[in-house]
N, C-alpha and C positions, 0 to 999 in steps of 0.2 A: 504494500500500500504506500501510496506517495505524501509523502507529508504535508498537513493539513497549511493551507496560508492562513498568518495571524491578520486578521482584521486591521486591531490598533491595539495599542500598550493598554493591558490592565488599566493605568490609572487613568486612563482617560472614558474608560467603558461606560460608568457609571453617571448620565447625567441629572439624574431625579436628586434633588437634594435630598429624598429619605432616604437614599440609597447612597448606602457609605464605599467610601472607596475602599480598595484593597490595600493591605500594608506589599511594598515590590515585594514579586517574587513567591507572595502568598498566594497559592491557586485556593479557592475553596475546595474542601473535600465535597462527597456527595452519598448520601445515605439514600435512595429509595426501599418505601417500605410498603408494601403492596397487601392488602389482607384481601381472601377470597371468600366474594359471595356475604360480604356484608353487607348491611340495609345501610343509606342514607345516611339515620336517625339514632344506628344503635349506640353511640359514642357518647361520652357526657357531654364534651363539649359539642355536638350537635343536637342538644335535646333528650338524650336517651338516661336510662336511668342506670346501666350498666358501668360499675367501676372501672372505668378507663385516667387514672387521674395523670401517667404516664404522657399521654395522647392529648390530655387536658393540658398541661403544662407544657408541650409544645403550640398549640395553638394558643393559651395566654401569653408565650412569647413569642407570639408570629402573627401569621395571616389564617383565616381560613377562608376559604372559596365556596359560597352556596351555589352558586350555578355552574358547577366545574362536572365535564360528561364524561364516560364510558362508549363504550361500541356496545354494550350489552351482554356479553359473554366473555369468556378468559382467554382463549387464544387470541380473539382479533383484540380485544384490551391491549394485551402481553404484544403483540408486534408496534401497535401501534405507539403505545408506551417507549418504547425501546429503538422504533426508527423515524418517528416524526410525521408519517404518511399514512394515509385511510388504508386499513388493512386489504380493503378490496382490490386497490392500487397495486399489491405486493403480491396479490394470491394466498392472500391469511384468510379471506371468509370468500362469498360466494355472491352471486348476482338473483334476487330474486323481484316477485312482483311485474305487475302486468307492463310492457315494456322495456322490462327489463334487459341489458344485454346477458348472451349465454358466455360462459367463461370457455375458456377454451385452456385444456389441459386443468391438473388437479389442484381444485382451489378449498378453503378452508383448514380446517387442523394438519391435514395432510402437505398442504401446498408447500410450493417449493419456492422462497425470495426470489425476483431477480438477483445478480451479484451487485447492483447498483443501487439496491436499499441494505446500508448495512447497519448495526446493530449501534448504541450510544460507545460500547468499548473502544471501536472500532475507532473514530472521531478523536477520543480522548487519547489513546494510546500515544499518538507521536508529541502529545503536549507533556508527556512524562507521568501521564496518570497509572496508576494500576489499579484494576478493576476483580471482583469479586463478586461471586456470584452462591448464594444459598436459598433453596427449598423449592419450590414450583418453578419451572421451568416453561411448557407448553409452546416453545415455538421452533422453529423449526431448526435443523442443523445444532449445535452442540457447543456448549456455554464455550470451551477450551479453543473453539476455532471459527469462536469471535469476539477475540479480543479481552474474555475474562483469563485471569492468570490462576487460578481456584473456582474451585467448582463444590458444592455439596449439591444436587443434583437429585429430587424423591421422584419416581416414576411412580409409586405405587400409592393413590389417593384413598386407598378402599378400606385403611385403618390406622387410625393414630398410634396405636399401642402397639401392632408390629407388622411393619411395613415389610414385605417379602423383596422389592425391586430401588436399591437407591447404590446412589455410587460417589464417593470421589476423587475429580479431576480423571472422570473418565472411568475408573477403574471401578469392579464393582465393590459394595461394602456385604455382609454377611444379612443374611436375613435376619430381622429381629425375630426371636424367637417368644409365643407366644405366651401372656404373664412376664413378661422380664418390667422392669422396671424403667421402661422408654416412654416419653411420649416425643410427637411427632413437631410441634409446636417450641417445646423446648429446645429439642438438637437441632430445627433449623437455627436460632438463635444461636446456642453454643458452635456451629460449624461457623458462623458470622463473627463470633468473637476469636474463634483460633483464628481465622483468614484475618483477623484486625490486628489482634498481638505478633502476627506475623510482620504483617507487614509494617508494627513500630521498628520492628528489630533490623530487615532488613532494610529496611525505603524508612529510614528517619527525615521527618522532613518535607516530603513526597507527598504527593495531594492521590487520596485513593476515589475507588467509586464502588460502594458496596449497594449490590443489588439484594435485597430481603423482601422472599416472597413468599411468604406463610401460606399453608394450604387451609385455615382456620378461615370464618366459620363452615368452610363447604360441607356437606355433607360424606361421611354418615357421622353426625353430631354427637362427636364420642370428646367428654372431659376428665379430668380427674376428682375423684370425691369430692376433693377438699374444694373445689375451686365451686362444683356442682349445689355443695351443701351453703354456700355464699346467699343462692337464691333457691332455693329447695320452697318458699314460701312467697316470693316475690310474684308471682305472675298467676297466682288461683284466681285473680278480682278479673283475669279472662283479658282477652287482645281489645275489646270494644274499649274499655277501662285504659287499657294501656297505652293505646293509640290516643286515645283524649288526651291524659296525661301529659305523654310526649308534646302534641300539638300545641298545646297551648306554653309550656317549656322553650320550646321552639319559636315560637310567634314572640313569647317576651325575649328573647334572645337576639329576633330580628334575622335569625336564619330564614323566615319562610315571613308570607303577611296575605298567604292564600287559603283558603277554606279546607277542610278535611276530608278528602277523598270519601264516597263509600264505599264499604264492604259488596262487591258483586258475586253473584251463584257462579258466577261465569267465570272466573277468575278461577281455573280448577289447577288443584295440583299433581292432576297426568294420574291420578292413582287407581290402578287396576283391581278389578275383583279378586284377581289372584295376591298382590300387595296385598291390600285391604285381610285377604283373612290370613296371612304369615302375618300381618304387623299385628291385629286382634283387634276386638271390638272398639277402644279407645280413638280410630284412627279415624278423620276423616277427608274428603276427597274434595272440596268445599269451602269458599270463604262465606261461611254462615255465621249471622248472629252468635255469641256467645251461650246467650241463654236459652239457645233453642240446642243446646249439647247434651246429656244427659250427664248425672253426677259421675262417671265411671271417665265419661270423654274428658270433662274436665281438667279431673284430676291426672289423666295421659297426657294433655297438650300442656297444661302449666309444668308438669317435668321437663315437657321437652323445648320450650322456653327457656328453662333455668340451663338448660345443656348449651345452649346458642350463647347463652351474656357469660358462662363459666366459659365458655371457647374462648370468646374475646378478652374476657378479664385476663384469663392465663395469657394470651397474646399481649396484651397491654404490658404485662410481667415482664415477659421477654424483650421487647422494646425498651422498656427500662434499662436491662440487664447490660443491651448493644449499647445505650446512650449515655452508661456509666462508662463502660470501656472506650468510647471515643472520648468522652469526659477524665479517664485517667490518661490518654494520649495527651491530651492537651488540646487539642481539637474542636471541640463541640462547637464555641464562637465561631469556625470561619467554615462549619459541614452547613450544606444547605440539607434540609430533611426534609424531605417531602413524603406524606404518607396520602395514602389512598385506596378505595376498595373496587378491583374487577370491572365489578359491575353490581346490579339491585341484590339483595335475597333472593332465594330460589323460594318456589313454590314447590319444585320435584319430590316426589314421591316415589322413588326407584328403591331396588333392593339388587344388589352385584356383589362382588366381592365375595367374603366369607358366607354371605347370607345371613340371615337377622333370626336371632333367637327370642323368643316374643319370652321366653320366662326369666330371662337377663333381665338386671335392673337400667333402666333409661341412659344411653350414654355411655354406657361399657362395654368392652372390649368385642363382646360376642351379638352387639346391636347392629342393625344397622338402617336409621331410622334418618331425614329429612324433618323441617320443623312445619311445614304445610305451606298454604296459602292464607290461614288466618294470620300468625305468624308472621309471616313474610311481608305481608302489606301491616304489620306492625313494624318491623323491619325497615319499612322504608315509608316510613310516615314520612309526609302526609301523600305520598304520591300515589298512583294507580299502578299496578303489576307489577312485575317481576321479571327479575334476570330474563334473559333472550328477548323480551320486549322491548319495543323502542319507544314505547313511554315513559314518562317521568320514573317510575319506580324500577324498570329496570337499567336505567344508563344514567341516573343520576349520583356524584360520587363525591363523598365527604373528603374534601380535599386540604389538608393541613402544609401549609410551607414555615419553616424556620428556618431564617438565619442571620444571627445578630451582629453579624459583623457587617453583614450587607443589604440587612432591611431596619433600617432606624424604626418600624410601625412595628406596634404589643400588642396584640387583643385584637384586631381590627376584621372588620369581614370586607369581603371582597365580594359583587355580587354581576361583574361583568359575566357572560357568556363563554367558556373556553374549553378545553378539548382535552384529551390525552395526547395528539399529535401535538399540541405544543409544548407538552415539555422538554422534550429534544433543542428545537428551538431556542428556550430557556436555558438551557444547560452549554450551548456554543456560546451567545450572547454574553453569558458570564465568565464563560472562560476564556472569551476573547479570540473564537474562533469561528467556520463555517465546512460546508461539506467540500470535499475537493470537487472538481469540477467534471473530473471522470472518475470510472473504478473498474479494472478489468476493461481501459482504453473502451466503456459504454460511458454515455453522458448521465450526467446525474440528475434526475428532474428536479424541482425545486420541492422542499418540503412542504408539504401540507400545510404545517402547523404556524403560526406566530409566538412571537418572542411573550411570554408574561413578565419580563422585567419591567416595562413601563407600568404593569399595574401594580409594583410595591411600591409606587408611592400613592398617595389617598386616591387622589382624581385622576389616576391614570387607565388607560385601556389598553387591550388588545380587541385588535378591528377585523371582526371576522365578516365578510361578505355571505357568507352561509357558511350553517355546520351540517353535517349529511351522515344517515346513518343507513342500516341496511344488515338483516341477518333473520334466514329460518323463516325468511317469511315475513318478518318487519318490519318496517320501514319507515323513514320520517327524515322532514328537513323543517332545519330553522333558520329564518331569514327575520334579523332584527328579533322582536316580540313575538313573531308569530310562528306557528310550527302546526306541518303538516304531520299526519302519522295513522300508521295501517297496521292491521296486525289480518285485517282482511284485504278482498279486491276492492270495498270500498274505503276512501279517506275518511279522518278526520280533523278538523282544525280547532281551533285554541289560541285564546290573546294569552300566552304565558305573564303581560304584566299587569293582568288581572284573576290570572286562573290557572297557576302552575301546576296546579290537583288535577286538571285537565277533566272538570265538571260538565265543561258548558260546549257543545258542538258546535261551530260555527259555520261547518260546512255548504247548509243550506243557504244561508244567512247571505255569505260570500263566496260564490259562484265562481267569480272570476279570478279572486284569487285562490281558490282552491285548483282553478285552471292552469293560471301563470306559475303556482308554486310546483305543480305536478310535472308541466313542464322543466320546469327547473332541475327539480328530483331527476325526471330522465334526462336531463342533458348532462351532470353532473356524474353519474353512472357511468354513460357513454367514455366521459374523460376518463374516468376510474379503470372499465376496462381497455381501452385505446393501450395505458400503462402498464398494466396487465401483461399485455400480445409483448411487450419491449422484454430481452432477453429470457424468450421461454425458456426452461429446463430441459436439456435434453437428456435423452437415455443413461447416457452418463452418468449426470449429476444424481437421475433419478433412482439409479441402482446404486449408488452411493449413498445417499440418505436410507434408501430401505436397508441395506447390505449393512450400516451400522447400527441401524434401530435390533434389525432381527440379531445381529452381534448382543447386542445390550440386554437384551432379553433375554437370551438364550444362557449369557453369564452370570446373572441374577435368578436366574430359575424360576423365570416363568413358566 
């Protein structure tokens, strides 16, 4: 790779008076912290009543972002997070909805980058950064050859307690063996802290880039007693209660100033007759009324509530853990941290893995349970749906930045419009650099994304001409205030600065721009895939990618 050209000196980067300069020669380090398949809401600091004070204490020393989105699911998150460009652009997700372009060659989880979208490592690498990489991984090609120098690396989602498939720096690690004293949540942090004490020892001095990506709260909503027994009591007064709660928390907070979604029959969480009687009577498939549960349901879904805020709490833990250790480097003032989650709550109701033992207690080892759709649009109060949706509740994402050496704002929210694709962007901009201009002698298109440095100071933006999203079926764009969005072949629309909760249909109402926006949506696609067809995968590359996936598997004992 050819060495990145520097823009302009460090000190001169920083024009916002909140935005303090760098001492020479000081690069900020960079912490991302990714949680999977958490709600909006469930955070203290965004309204939630879940012990997060960890996550609190970066956001009262920082910024948090209410209008900050997701792609809706974890892989096209995870690419887009990581290369600045709509996942569809790279062949991380798919083309659907009526007008849609067809993709050509294999797109989504499977797909194959072009060479010419490369990873954030990749960027940093020749500006002297080292980069680090622990826990969820999910995109394509393999942390070590691109541009992370450590790897902890979990393939196996399907148990926190003993995960049969993880490796590191390529190589595989032994299966956890099942009752051992592991949980999954913890050693991604502890793999985060050896790659950190590593690197004081070797690279003193040296600006790193640790990538942390916990596979918590995802399903199967398995914690540890002690963290479980926290909220063992918390959540019997039902989701109706809880969602109230939250909302108005939120509203005095000034994170949200829109009405409270309701509870729809239709909002279902996928769950099979056959699910339904392995998981037992307690379960249901449903965003119903609370009080229309019977006392047996009840008391099933408020454990499995307490199992979701005990995920996250243990996760908050962890986070601590990595931010004392940047804290004993010396570090912590000049790391920017950014935390954020995937995408909404899931509503899924699946059963994989080791299979679910319905006489295990909630959240153990031998479980394997999903926290529903009541739940879930608890999760992500006040919005409507869930993960895979392109509504407010699943692409809406609690977005925390710190860093004090170069955001003079404490406390402050932030409630522009902005993306996953820009924090790439953000991260050149501060470090004082840009993409090269080829890679593999292909041209580099321009990044999706925009810079968020003009918005750490109070009155700043980032100016997005539209955000566009697309996945499974869903679909939506937003232009300014207003946002179109399908989960059918028909639209719907919505003034989000009056109806973020996406109550009020506008469709009828406004015709024509339901026309012009649709338009829009498929011209936008078009661009998306045009980028796509640029440096297809050949044979090669593609028996390359399988040839080491089916390698990694086979060594791990799948």
């Amino acid at each position: 790779m050819k060495s990145l050209p520097i823009l302009f000196a460090s000190v001169c980067l920083f024009s916002s008076p909140l935005v303090a300069a760098e001492t020479a020669g000081a690069k900020p380090n960079l912490l991302f912290i990714v949680a999977d398949d958490m709600g909006f809401s469930d955070a203290g600091c965004f309204g939630g009543e879940i012990h997060t004070p960890n996550l609190d204490q970066l956001a009262a020393d920082g910024l948090r972002f209410t209008q900050f989105y997701n792609t809706g699911r974890c892989w096209p998150s995870r690419s887009s997070l990581l290369t600045g460009y709509y996942a569809q652009a790279i062949r991380r997700d798919g083309f659907s909805g009526k007008g849609a372009p067809k993709g050509e060659g294999k797109t989504g989880s499977g797909g194959v980058r072009p060479r010419w979208a490369q990873l954030l490592p990749m960027y940093l690498q020749p500006l002297g950064y080292h980069s680090y990489q622990s826990g969820k991984w999910h995109v394509d090609g393999r942390p070590l050859d691109n541009g992370f120098e450590h790897s902890y690396e979990l393939y196996d989602h399907n148990n926190y307690f003993s995960p049969a498939r993880h490796s590191e720096d390529d190589l595989p690690l032994p299966a956890i063996t099942p009752g051992s004293k592991f949980y999954t949540t913890t050693f991604i942090a502890d793999q985060a802290i050896k790659f950190l004490k590593g690197h004081a020892t070797t690279h003193p001095g040296e600006p790193f880039f640790q990538y942390l990506a916990f596979t918590s709260p995802h399903f199967p909503i398995h914690a540890l007693p002690e963290d479980i027994a926290v909220y063992q009591d918390r959540y019997k007064s039902g989701w109706d209660a809880i969602r109230a709660e939250r909302h108005e928390r939120m509203k005095k907070m000034g994170i949200v100033d829109c009405a409270l979604s309701l509870l729809d029959p239709k909002e279902g969480g996928n769950l099979t007759a056959d699910a339904r009687e392995k998981i037992g009577p307690g379960e249901v498939g449903e965003a119903v009324p609370w009080d229309s549960l019977t006392t047996e349901q009840k008391e099933f879904q408020a454990s499995k509530m307490a199992v979701h805020a005990a995920m996250i709490h243990r996760m908050d833990i962890e986070i601590g853990r990595v931010l004392d250790q940047i804290k004993a480097m010396g570090s912590l003032e000049n790391t920017m941290v950014i935390f954020l989650s995937d995408n909404g709550a899931t509503a899924e109701q699946i059963i994989r893995g080791g299979g679910h033992d319905a006489s295990a207690p909630v959240g153990s080892e031998r479980t394997f349970l999903g926290i529903g759709p009541g739940w879930s649009s608890t999760a992500n109060t006040p919005f409507r749906l869930h993960k895979k949706w392109n509504h407010e509740g699943g692409i809406a994402t609690p977005l925390i930045v710190h860093w004090p050496a170069g955001i003079q704002a404490r406390n402050e929210l932030r409630s522009k419009p902005s993306h996953l694709i820009d924090l790439v962007p953000t991260v050149l901009e501060i470090v004082g650099s840009k993409p090269p201009e080829t890679v593999a002698e292909l041209p580099v298109p321009p990044l999706h994304g925009q810079s968020l440095v003009p918005t750490f100071a109070k009155d700043g933006e980032v100016k997005h001409d539209y955000l566009w999203w697309n996945h499974g079926g869903h679909r939506a764009i937003r232009i300014g205030d207003w946002k179109l969005v399908s989960s059918s072949p028909a639209w719907e629309l919505y003034d989000l600065s009056t109806d973020r909760s996406e109550t009020k249909d506008l469709a009828v109402t406004y015709p024509d721009k339901v026309k012009a926006m649709t338009q829009a949506w498929t011209e936008h696609a078009e661009e998306l895939h045009t980028l796509s067809l640029q440096d297809p995968p050949d044979a090669a590359r593609r028996k390359k990618k399988k040839g080491k996936a089916a390698a990694q598997s086979k060594s791990v004992g799948q």
